[in-house]
PLY file of the C-alpha trace (Angstrom):
ply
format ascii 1.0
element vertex 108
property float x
property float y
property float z
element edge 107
property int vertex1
property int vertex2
end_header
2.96 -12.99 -15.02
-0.04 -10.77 -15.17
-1.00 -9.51 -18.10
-1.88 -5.88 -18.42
-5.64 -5.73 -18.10
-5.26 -7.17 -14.75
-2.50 -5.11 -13.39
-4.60 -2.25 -15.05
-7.75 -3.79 -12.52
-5.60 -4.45 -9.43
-3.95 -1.21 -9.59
-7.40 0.75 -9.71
-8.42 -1.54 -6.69
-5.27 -0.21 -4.59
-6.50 3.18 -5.55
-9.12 2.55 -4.01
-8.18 1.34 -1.11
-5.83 3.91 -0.75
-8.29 6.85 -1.40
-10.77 4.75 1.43
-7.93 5.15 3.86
-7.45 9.42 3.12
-11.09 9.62 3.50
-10.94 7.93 7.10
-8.24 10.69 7.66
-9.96 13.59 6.33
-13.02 12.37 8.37
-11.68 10.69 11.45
-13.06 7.87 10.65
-10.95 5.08 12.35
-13.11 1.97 11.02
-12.18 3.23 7.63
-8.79 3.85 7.69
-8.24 0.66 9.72
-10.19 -1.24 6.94
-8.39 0.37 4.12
-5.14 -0.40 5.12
-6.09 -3.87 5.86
-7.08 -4.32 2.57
-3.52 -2.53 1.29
-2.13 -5.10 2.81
-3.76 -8.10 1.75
-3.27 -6.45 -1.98
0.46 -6.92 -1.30
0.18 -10.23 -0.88
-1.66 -11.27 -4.06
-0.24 -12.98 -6.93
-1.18 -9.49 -9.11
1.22 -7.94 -6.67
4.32 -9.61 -7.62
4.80 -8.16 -10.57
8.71 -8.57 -10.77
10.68 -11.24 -8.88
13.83 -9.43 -7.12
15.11 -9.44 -3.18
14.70 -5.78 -4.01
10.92 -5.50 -4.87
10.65 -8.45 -2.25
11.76 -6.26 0.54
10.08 -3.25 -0.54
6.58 -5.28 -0.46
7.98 -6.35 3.07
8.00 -2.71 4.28
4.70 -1.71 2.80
2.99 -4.20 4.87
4.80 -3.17 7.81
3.89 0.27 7.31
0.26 -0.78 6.77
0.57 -2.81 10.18
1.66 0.35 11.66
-1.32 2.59 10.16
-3.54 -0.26 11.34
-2.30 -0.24 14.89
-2.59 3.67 14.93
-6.30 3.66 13.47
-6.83 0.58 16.62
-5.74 3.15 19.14
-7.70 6.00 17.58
-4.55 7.96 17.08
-4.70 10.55 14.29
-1.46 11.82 14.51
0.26 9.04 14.56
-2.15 7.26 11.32
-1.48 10.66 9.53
2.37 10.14 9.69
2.24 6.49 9.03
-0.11 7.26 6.23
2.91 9.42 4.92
5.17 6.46 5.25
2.86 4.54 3.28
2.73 6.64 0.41
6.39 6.86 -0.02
6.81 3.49 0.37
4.70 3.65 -2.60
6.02 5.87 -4.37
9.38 4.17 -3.76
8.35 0.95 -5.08
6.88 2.65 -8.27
10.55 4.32 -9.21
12.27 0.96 -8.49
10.10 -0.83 -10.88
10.31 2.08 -13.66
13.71 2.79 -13.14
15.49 -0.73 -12.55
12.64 -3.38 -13.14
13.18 -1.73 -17.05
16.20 -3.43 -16.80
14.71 -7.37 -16.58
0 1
1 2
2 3
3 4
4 5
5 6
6 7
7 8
8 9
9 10
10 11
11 12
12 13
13 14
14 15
15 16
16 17
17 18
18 19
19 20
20 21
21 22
22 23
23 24
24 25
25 26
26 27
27 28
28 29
29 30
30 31
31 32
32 33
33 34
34 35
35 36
36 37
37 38
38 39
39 40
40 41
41 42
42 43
43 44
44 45
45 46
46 47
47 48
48 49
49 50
50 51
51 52
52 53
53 54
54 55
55 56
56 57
57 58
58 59
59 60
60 61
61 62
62 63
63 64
64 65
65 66
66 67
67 68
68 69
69 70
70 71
71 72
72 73
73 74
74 75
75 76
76 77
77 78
78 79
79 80
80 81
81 82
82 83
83 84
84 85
85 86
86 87
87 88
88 89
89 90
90 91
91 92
92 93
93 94
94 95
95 96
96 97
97 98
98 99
99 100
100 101
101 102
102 103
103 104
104 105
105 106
106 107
């Protein structure tokens, strides 16, 4: 498992990431947002990712990457709209993932 420094690390790097991707909305900037949620998704992939083993938390890392598919494809076509919303569904899918892992992963 990882130990708290680096969850501490990896967390502040999907910050990032995440805060690159609202720029590229605020701004239009397609490249950016396309980039940003590339890199979301790789982060969900990473061993620092997994921090609990359920089919739960599996599923919900299943979905984020979807959703960050989806923001990718809408940042391809240079559709604001459609990155906006999708950005929207990324962020809950977030904020989701968060309550499952305070809520039930206190339970492990």
């Amino acid at each position: 498992a990882a130990q708290p420094d680096d969850v501490a690390v990896f967390m502040q790097a999907k910050l990032n990431h995440a805060n690159d991707v609202l720029a590229g909305l605020a701004l239009a900037d397609f490249d950016r947002i396309r980039r940003g949620s590339q890199k979301l998704a790789l982060a969900s992939q990473a061993s620092s990712w997994q921090v609990l083993q359920s089919e739960e938390y599996a599923r919900q890392s299943v979905a984020f990457r979807r959703a960050c598919e989806r923001l990718e494809q809408a940042a391809r076509e240079k559709n604001l709209d459609a990155a906006a919303l999708t950005w929207m569904e990324v962020t809950m899918k977030c904020v989701h993932c968060h309550r499952y892992l305070r809520d039930d992963g206190d339970r492990r």
